[in-house]
Backbone as a printed PyTorch tensor [residue, N CA C, xyz], in Angstrom:
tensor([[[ 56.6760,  -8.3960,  12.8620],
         [ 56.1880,  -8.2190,  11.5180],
         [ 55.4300,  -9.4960,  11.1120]],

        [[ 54.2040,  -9.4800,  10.6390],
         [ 53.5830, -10.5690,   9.9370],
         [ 54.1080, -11.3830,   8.9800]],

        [[ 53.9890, -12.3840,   8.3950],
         [ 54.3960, -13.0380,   7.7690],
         [ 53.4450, -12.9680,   6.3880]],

        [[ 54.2090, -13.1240,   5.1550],
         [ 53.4230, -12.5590,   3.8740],
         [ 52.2320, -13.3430,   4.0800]],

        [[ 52.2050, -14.8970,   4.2990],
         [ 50.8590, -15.5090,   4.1360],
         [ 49.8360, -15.0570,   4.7840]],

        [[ 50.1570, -14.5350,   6.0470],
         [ 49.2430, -13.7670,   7.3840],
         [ 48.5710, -12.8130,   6.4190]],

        [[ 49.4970, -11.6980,   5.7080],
         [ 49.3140, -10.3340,   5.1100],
         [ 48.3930, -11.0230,   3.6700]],

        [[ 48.7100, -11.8400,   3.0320],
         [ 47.4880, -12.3960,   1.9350],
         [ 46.2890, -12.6980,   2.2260]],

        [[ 46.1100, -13.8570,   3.3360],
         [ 44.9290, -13.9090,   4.0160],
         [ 44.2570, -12.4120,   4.3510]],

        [[ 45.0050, -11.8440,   5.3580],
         [ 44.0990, -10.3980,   5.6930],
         [ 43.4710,  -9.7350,   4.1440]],

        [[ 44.7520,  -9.6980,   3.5280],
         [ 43.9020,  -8.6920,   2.2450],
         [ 42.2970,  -9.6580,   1.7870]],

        [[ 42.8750, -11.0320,   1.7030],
         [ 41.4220, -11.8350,   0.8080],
         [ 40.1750, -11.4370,   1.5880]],

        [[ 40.2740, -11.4350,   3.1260],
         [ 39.8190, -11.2490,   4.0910],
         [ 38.9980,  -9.9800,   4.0880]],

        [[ 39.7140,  -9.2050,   3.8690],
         [ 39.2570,  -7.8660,   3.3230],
         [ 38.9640,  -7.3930,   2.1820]],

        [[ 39.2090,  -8.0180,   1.4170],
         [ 38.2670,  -8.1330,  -0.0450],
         [ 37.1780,  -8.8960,  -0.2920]],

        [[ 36.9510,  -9.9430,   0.4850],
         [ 35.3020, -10.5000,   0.6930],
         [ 34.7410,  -9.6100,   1.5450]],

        [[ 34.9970,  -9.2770,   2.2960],
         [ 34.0650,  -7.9900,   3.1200],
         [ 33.8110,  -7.4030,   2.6910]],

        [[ 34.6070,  -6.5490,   1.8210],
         [ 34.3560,  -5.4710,   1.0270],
         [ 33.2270,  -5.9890,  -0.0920]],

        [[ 33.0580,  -7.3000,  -1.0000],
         [ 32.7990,  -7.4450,  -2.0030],
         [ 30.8640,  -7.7860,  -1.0560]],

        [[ 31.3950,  -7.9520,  -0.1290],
         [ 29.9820,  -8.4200,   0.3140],
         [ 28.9590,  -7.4940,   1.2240]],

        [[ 29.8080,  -6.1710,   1.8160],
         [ 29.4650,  -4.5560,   1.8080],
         [ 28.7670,  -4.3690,   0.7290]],

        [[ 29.4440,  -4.1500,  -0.5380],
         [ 28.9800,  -3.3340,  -1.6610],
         [ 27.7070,  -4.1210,  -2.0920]],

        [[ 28.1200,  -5.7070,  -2.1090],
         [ 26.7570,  -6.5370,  -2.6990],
         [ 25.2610,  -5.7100,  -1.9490]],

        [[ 25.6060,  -5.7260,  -0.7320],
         [ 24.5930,  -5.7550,   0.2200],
         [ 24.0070,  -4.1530,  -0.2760]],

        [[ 24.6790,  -2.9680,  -0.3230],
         [ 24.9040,  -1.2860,  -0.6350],
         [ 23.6580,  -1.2520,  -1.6020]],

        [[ 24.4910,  -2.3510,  -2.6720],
         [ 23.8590,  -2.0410,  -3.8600],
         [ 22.3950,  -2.4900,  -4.0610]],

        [[ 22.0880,  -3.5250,  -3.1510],
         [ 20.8220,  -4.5940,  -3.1290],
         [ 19.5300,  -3.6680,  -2.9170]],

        [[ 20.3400,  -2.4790,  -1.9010],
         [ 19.7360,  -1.8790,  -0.8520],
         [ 18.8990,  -0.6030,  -1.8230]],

        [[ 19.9860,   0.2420,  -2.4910],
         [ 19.6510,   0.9980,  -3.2010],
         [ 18.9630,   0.6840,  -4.7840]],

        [[ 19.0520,  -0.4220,  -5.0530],
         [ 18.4730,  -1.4410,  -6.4380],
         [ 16.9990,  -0.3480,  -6.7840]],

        [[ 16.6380,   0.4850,  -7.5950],
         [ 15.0000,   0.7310,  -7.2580],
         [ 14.2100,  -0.3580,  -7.5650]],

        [[ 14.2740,  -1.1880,  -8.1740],
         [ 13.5100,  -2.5950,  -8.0780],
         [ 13.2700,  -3.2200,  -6.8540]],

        [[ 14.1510,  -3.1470,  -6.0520],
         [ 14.3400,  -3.4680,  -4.6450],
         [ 13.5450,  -2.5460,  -3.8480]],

        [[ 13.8100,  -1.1020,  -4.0920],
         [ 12.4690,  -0.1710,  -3.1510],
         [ 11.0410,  -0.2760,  -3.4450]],

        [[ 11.2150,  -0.6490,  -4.8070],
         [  9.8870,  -0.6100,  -4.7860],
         [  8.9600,  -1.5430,  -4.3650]],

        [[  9.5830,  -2.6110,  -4.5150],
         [  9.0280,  -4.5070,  -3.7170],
         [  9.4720,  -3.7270,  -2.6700]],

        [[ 10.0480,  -3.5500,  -2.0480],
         [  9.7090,  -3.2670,  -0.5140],
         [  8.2520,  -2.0950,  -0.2470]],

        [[  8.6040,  -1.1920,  -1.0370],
         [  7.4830,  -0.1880,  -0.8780],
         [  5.9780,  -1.1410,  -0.8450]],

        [[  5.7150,  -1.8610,  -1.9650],
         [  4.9550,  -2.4870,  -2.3490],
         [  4.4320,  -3.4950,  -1.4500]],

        [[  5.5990,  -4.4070,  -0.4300],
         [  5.4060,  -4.6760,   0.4450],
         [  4.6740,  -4.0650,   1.5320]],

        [[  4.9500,  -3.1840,   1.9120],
         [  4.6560,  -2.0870,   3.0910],
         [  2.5260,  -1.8530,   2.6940]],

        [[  2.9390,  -1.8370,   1.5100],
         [  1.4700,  -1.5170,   1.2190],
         [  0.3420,  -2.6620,   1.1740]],

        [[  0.6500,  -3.6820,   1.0060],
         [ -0.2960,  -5.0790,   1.0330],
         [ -0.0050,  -5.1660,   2.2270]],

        [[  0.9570,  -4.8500,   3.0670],
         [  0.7020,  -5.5820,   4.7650],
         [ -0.4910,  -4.8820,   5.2940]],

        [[  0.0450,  -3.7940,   4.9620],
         [ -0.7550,  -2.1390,   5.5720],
         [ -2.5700,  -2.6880,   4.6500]],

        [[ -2.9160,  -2.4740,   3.5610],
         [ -4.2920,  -3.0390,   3.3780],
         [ -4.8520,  -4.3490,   4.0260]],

        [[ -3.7760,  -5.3350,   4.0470],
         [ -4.4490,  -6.4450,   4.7350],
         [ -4.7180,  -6.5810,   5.7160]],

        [[ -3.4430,  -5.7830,   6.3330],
         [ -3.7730,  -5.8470,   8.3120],
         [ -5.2060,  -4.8600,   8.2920]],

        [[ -5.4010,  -3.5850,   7.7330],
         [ -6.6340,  -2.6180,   7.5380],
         [ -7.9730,  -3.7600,   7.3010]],

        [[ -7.9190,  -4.8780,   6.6700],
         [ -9.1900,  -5.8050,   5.6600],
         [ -9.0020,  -6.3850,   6.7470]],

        [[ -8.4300,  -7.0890,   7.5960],
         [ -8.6440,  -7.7040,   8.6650],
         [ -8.9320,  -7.4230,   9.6450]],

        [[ -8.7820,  -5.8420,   9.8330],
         [ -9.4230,  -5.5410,  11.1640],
         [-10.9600,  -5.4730,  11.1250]],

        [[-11.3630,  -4.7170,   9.8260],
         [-12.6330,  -3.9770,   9.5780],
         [-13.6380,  -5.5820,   9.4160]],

        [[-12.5050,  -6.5220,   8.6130],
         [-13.4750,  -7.2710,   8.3260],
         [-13.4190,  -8.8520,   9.1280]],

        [[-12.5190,  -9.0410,   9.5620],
         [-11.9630,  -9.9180,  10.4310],
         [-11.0180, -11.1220,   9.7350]],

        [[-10.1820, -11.6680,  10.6700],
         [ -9.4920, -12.7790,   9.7640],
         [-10.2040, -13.6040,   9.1720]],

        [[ -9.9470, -14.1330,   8.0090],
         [-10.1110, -15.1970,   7.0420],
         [-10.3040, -16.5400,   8.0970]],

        [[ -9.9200, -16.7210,   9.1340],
         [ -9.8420, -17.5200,   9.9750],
         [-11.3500, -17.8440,  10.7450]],

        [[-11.8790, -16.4510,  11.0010],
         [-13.5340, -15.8200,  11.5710],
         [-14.3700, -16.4830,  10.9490]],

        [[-14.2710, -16.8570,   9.4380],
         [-15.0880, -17.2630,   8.8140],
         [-16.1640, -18.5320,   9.0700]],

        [[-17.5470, -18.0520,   9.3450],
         [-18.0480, -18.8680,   9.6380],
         [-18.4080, -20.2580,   8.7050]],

        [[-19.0670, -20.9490,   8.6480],
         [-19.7060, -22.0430,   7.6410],
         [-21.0240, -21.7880,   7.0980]],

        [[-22.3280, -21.6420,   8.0630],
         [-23.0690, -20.6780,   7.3300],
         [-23.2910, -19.4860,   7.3100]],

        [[-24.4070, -19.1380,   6.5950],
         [-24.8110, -17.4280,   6.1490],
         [-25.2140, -17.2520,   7.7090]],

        [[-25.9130, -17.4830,   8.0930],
         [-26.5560, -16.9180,   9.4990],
         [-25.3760, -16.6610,  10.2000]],

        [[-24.3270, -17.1870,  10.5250],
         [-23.4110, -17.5840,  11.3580],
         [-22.4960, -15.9260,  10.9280]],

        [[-22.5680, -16.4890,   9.3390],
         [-21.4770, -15.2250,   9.0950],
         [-21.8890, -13.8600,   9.2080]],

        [[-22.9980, -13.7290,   9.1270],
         [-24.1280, -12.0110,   8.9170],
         [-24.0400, -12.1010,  10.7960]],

        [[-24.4740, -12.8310,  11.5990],
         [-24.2320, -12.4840,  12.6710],
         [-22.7670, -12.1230,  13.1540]],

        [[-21.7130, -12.5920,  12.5420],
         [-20.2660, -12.0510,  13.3150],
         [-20.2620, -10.6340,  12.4480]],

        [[-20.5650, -10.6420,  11.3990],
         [-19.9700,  -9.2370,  10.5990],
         [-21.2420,  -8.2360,  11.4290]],

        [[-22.5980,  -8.4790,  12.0470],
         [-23.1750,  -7.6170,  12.7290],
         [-22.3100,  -7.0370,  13.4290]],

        [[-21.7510,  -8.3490,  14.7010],
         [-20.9710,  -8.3270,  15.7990],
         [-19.7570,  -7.3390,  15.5400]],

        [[-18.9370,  -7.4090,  14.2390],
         [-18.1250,  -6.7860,  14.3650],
         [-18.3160,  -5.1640,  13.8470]],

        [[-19.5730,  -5.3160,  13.5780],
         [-19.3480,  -3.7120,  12.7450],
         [-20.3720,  -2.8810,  13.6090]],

        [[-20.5820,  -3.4290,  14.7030],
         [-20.8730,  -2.5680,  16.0770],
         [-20.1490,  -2.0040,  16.6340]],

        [[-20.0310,  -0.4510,  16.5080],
         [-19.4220,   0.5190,  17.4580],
         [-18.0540,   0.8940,  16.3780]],

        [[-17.9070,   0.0050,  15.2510],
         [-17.6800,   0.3830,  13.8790],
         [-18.1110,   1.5330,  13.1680]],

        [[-18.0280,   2.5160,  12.2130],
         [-19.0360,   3.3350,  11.6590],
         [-18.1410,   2.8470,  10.5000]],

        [[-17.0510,   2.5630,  10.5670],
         [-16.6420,   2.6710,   9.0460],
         [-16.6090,   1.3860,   8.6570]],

        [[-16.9020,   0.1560,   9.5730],
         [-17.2770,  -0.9400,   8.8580],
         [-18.5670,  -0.7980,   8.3860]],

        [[-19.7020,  -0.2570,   9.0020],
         [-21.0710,  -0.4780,   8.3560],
         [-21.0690,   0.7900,   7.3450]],

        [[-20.0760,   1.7080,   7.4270],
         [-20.3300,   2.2650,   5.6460],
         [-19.3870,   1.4380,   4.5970]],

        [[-18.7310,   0.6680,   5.3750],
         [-17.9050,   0.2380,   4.3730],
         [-19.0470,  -1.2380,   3.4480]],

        [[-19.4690,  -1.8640,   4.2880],
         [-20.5720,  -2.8050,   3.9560],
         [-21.6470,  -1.9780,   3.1990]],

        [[-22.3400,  -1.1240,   3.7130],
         [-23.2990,  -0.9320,   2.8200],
         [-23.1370,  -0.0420,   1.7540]],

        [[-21.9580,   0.3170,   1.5230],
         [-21.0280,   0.9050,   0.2620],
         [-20.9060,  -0.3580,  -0.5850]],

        [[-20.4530,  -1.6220,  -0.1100],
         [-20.3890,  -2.9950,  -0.7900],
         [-21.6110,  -3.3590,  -1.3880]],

        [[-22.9970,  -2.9920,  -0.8020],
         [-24.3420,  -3.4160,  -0.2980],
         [-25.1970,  -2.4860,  -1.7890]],

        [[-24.8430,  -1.5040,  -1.6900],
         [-24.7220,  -0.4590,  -2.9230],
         [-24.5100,  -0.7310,  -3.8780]],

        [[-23.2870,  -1.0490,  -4.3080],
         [-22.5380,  -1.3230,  -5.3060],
         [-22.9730,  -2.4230,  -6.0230]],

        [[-23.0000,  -3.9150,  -5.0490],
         [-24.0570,  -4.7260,  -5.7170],
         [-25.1690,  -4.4550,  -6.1670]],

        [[-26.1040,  -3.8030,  -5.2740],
         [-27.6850,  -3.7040,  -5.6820],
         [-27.4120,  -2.9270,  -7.2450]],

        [[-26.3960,  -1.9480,  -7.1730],
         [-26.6170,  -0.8140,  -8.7900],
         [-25.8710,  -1.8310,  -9.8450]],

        [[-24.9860,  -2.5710,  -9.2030],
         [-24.4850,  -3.6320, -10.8340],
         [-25.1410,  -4.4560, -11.2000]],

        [[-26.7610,  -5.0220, -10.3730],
         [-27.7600,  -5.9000, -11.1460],
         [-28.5250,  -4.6900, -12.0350]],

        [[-28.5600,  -3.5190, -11.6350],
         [-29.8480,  -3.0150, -12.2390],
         [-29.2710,  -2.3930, -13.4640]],

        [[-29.7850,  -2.2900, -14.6500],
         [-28.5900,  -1.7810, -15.8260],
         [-28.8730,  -0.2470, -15.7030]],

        [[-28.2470,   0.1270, -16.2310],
         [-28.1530,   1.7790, -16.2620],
         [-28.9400,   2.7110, -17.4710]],

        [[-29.3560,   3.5260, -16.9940],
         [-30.3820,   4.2740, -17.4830],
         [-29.4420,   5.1240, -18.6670]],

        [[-30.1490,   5.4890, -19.8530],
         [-29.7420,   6.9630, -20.5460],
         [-29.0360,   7.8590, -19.9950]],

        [[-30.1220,   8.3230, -18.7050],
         [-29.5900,   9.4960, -18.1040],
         [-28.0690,   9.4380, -17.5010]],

        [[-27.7280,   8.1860, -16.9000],
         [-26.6060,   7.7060, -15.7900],
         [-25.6110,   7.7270, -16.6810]],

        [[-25.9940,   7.2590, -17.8490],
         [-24.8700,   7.3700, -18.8470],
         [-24.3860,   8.5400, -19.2520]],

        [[-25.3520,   9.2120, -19.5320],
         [-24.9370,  10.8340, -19.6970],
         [-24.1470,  10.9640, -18.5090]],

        [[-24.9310,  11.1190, -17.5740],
         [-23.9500,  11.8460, -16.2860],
         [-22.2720,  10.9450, -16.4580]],

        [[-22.6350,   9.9000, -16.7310],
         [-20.9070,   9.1000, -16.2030],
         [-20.2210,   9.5760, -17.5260]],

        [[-20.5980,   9.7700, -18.7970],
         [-19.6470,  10.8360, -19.6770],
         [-19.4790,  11.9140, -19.1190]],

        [[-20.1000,  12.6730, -18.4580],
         [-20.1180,  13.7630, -18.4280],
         [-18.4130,  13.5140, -17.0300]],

        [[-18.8550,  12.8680, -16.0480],
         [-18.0900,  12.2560, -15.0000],
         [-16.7020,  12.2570, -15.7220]],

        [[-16.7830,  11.2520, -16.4730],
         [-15.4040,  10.6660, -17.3720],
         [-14.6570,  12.1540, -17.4890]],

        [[-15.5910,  12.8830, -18.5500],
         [-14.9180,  14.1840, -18.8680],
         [-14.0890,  15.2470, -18.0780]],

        [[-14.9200,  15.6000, -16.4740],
         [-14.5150,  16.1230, -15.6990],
         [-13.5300,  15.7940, -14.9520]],

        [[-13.1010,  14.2860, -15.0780],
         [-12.1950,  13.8500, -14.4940],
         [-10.8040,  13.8790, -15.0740]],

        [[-11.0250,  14.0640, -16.3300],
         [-10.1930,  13.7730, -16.8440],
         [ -8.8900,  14.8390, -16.8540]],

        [[ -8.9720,  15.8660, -16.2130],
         [ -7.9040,  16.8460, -15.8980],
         [ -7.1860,  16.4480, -14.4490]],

        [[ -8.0470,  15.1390, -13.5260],
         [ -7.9870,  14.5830, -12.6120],
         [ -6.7980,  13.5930, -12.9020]],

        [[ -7.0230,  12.9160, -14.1780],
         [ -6.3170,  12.0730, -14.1150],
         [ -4.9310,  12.3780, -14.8550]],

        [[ -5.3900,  13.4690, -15.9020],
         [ -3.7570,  14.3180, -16.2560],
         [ -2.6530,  14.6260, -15.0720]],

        [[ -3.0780,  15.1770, -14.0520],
         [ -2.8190,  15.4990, -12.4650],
         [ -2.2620,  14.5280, -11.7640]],

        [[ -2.9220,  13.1530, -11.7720],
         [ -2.3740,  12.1470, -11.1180],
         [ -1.3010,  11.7260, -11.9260]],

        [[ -1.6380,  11.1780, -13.2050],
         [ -0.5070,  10.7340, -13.8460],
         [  0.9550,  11.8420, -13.7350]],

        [[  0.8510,  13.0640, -13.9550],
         [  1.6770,  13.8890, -13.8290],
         [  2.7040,  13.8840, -12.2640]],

        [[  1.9600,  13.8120, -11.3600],
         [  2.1550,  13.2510,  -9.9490],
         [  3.2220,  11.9040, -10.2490]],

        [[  2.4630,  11.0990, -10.7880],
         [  3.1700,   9.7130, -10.3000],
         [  4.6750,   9.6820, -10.8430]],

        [[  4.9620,  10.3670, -12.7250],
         [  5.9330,  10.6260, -13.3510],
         [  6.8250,  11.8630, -12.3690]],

        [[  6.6060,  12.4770, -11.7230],
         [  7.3910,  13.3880, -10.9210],
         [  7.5470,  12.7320,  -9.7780]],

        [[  7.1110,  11.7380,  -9.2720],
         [  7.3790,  10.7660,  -8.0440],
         [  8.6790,  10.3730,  -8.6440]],

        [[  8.4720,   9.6620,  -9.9240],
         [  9.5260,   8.6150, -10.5820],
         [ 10.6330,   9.6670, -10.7900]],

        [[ 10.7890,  10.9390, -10.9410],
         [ 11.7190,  11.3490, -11.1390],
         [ 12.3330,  11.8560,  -9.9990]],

        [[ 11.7200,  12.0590,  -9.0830],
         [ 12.3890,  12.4380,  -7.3300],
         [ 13.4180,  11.2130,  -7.1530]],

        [[ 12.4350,   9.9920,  -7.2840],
         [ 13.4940,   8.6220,  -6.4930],
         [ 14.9920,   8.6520,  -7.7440]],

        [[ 14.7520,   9.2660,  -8.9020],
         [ 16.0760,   8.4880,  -9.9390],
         [ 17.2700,   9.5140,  -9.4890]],

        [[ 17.0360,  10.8410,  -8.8390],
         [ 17.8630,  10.8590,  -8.7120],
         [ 18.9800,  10.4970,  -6.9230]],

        [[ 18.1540,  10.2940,  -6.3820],
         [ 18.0540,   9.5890,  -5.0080],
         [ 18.8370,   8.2560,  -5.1900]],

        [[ 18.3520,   7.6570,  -6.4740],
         [ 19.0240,   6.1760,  -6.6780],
         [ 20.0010,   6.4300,  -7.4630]],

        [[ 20.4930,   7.6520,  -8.7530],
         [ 21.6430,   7.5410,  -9.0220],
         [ 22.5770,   8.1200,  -8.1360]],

        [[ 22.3310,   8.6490,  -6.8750],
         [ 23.5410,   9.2360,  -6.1410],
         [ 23.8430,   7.9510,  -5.2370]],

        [[ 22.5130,   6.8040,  -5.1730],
         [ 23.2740,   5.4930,  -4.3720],
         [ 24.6520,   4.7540,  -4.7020]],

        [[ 24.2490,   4.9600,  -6.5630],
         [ 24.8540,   4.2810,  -7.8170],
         [ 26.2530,   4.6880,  -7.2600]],

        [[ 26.2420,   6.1780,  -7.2300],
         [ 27.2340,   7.0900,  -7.7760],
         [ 28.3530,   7.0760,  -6.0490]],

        [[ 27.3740,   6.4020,  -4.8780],
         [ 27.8140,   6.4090,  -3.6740],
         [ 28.5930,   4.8060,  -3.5640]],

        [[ 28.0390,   3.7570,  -4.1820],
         [ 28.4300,   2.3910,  -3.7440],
         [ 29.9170,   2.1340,  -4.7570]],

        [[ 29.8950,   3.0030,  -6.3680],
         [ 30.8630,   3.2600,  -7.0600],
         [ 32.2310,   3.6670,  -6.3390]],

        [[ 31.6450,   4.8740,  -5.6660],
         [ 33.1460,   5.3560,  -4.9400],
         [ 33.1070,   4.9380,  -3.8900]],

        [[ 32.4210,   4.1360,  -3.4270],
         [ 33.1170,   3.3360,  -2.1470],
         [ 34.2090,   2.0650,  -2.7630]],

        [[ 33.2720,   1.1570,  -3.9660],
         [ 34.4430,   0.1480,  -4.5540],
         [ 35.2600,   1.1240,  -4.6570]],

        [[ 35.5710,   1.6490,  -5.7220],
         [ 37.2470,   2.5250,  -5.9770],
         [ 37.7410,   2.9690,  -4.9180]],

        [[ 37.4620,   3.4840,  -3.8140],
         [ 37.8220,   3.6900,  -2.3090],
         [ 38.2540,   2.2970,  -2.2620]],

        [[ 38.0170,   0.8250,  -2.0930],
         [ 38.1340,  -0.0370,  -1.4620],
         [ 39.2720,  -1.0200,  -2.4590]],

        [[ 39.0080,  -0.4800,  -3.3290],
         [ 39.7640,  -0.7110,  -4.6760],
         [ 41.2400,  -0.5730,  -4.3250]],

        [[ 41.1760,   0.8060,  -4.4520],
         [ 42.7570,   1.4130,  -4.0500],
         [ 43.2830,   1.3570,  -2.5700]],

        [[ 42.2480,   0.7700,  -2.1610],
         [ 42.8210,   0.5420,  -0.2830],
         [ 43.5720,  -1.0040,  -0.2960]],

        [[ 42.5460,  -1.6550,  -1.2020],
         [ 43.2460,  -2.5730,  -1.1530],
         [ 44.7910,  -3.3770,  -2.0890]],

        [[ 44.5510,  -1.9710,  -3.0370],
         [ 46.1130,  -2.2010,  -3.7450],
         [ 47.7120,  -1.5830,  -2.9310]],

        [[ 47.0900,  -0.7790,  -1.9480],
         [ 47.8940,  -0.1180,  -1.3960],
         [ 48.6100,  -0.9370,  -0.2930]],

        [[ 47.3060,  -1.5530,   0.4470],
         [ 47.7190,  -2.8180,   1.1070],
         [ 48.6220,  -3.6180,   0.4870]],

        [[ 47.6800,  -3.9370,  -0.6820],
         [ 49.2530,  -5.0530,  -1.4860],
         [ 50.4740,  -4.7810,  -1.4790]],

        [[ 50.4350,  -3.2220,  -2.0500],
         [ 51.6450,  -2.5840,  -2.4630],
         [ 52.6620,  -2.5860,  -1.4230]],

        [[ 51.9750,  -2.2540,  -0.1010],
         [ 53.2840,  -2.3340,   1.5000],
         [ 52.9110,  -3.5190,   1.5230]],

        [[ 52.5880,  -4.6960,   1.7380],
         [ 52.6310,  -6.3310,   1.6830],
         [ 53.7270,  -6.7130,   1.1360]],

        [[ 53.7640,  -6.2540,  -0.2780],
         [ 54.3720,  -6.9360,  -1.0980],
         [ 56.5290,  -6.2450,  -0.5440]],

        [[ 55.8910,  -4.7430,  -0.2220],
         [ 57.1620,  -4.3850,  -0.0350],
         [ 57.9020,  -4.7950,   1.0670]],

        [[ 56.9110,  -4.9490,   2.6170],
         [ 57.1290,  -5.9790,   3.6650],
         [ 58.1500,  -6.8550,   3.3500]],

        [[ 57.2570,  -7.8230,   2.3040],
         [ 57.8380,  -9.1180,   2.2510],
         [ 59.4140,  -9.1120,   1.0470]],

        [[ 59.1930,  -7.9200,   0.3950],
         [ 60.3770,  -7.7970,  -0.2460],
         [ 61.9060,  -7.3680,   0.7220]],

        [[ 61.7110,  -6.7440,   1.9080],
         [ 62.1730,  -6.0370,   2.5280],
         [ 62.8500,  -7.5050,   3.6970]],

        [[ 62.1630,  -8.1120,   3.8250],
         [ 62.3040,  -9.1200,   4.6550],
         [ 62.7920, -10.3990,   4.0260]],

        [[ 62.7180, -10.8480,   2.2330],
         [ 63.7160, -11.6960,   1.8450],
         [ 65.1170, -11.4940,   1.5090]],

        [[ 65.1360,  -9.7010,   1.6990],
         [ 66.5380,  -9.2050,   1.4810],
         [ 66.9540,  -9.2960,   3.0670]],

        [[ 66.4070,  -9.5950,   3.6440],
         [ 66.9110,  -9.1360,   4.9610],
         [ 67.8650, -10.7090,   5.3810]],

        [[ 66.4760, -11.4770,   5.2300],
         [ 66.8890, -12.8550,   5.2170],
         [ 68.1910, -13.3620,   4.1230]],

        [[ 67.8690, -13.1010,   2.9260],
         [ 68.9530, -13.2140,   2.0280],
         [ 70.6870, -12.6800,   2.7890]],

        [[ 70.5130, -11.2650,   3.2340],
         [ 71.7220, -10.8900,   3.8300],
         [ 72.0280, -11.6980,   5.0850]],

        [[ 71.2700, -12.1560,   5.7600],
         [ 71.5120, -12.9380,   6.6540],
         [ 72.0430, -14.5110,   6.2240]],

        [[ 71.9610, -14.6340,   5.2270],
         [ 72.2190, -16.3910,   4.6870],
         [ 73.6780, -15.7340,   4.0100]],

        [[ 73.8420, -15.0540,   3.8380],
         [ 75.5450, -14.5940,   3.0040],
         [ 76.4870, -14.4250,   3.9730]],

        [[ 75.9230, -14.0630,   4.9960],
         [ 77.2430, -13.3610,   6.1630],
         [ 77.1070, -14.9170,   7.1020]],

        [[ 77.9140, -15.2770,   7.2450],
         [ 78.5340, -16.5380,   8.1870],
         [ 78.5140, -15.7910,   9.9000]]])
């Protein structure tokens, strides 16, 4: 039979494990926590994408000649780097030139049509948010009944510990009375 101090240690023993299980449970399921991770996943994923198409930050030449010749180099045998450049190439040339009457019309008109586009998305993103809450309150509702599981495991432990050691100063006690 163990000795009570043996049986205290084990329980503490097993109540930092436990306390450092659940820490970890809960860290895991946090949605603040999925979403920095999600969020993570997504800047690696664009940057590693910006670095392939466009090359590391490292590539960078010193002059213009230097640099228009590697971005040639690299957007050979590319198609979606050289639409992606002259999509860039675009975009500049139309933000010096100001915009006409007409363009304006059309981009209200744009705005307007979109705008059942963007009812749609937003609607999307709020039904995203409501898929994960309940995903994350059953984590809540999972790391909860594991403490109270671990809770009562570990009072129960106490409870035969304590009776162990009750069982064993009577034992000892009867042994110190009888000669």
């Amino acid at each position: 039979m163990s000795n009570p101090d043996q049986i205290k240690a084990d329980i503490e023993t097993t109540r930092s494990n436990l306390g450092q299980d659940v820490d970890a449970l809960a860290d895991k399921v946090t949605p603040s926590k999925i979403v920095d991770r999600q969020v993570g996943k997504v800047r690696s994923a664009v940057g590693s994408a910006r670095d392939h198409v466009m090359g590391a930050a490292s590539d960078a030449g010193s002059g213009v000649g230097e640099t228009s010749q590697r971005a040639i180099a690299k957007a050979k045998g590319n198609p979606m780097a050289v639409g992606l450049i002259a999509f860039g190439a675009g975009l500049l040339a139309a933000s010096l030139i100001p915009a006409s009457a007409k363009e304006k019309e059309l981009a209200g008109n744009l705005k307007e049509a979109a705008e059942p586009l963007v009812e749609k998305a937003k609607y999307a993103a709020k039904e995203v948010g409501e898929n994960l809450k309940e995903p994350a309150q059953e984590a809540v509702a999972s790391v909860k009944d594991a403490a109270t599981d671990a809770v009562d495991s570990v009072k129960s432990e106490a409870g035969s510990a304590k009776d162990d050691v009750a069982g064993e100063a009577k034992h000892v006690a009867e042994e110190q009375r009888t000669p």
